[in-house]
N, C-alpha and C positions, 0 to 999 in steps of 0.2 A: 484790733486794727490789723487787716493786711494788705502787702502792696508787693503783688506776684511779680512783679518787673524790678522791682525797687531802683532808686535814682541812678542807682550804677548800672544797671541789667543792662543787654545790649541792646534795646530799644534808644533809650536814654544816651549810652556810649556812641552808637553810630547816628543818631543825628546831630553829637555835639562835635564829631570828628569831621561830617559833612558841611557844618557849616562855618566851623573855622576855615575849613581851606578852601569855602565860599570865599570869602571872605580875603582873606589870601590871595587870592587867583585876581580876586577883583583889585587889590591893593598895587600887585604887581602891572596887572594890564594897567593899571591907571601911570606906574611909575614908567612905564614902556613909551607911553604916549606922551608924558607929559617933559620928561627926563630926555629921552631919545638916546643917543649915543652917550651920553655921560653915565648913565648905568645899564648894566647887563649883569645880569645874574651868571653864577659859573657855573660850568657843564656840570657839578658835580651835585649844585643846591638843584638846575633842572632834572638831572635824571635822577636823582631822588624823590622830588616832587613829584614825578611821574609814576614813580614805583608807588608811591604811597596812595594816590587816585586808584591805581590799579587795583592795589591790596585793598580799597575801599569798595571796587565794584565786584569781587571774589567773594568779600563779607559779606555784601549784602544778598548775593544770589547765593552763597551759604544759610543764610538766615533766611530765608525765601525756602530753600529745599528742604529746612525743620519744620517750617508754617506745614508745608502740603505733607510733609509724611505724619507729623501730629492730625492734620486731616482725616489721612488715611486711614490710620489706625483708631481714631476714633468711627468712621465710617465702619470698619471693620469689627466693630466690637462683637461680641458673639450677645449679650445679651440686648433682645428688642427694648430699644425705651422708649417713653410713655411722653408723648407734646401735642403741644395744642393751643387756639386762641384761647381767650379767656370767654369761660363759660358762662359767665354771670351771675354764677350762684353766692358770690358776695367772698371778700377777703377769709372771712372764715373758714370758708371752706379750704384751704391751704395751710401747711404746716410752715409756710415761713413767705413772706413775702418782700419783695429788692425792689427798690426804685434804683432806675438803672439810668444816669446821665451820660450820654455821647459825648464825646469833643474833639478836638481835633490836638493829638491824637492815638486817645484812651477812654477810659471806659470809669465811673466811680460808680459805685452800688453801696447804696444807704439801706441800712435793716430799719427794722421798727424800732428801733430806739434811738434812731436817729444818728447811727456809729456809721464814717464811711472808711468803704476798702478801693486801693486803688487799685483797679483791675485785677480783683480780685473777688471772685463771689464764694463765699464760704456757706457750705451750706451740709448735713448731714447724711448716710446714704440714705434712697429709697424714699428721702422727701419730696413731696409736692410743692414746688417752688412758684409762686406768681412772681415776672417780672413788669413793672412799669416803666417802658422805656421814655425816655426823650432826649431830644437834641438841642444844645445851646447853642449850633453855629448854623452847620452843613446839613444836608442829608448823609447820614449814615445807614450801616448796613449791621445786623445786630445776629449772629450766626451762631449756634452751637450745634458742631456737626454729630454729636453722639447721642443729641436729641432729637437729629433729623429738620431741625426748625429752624427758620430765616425768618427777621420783621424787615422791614424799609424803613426808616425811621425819616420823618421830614421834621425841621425845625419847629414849626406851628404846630405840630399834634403830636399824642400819646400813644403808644403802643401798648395792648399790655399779650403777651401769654404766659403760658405756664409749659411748665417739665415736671418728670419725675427723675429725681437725683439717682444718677447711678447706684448700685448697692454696693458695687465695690470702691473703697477710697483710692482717690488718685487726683491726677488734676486735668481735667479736660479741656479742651479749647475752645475758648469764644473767642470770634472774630468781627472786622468789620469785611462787608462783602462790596461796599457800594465805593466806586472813589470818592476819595474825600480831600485830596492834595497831596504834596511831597510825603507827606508820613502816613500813608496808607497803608502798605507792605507791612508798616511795625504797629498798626495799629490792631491791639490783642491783648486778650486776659484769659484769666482761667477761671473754671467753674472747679473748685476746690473740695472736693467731697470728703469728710475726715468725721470722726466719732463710730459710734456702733448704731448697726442697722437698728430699724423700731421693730421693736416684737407686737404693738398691735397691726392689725389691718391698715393696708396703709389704704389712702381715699382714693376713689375711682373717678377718676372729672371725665370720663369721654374715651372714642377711639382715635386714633392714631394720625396723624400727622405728615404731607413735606413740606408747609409750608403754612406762615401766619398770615 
């Protein structure tokens, strides 16, 4: 089992920080209207309040400017990899294949034994990976920029393509591309490449790819 963000990662921390003081904001506006002069919050609980909104929208266009430079540098990779829709020539033909469930808003990838990772796709280097995506809500958007490939995912239908798993281990980034509501920005995983490259031939499915 992995869960590349785990319940604490700051995916998880800033939408439980934004929605408390949803939350909050609304409690207070209600007590403003409904109280009127008999309560007033003191200068010091509002310019606090304020400081911590602020420190809230810092965060998040911090965590927004790791998204795009994780982009980049996957963009940047020096070695070309290997994507593509699915070719038809049958699961076999693939050394590991992910059913890949969207949601709003994360990502779960079930192996063939039926084990999920949450936003987390672990897979080995230099494999040939089929993914089968789908969506349980929204349209999503299903990205790994170091394979070059984007799907659209709509609720009603299945996506599938494939990659060829980096050969070096590390953890690359998949993304949602498409809006999908308040938790779009955080909505991300990784394609997690770890063990030893294969010494046979790895399989050839096609050429090259921007797009599924």
């Amino acid at each position: 089992m992995e869960n590349a963000l785990g319940i604490w990662g700051p995916q998880a921390a800033l939408m439980t920080i934004t929605a408390s003081f949803t939350v909050l904001g609304m409690v207070m506006l209600l007590a403003a209207l409904f109280m009127g002069r008999r309560w007033k919050p003191s200068y010091t609980f509002e310019f606090g309040f304020i400081a911590i909104m602020v420190g809230l929208v810092f965060y998040a266009d911090w965590s927004s400017v790791q998204t795009y430079s994780a982009y980049q540098e996957n963009l940047n990779a020096e070695e070309k990899k290997v994507s593509g829709n699915y070719t038809g020539k049958g699961e076999a033909a693939f050394d590991r294949v992910l059913t890949v469930i969207a949601f709003q808003w994360g990502f779960a990838f079930i192996n063939e034994d039926d084990e999920i990772s949450r936003n987390a796709a672990v897979v080995k280097p230099g494999e040939t990976v089929l993914f089968k995506i789908v969506s349980n809500d929204v349209i999503h958007g299903f990205n790994i920029p170091v394979a070059q490939i984007t799907a659209e995912i709509d609720p009603d239908a299945k996506r599938e393509m494939w990659i060829r798993a980096p050969d070096e281990p590390g953890k690359y980034l998949i993304q949602c591309v498409n809006y999908c509501g308040v938790g779009h920005s955080q909505m991300k995983a990784w394609l997690v490449v770890k063990g030893e490259t294969p010494t046979a031939e790895l399989k050839t499915l096609g050429g090259n790819t921007n797009g599924a």
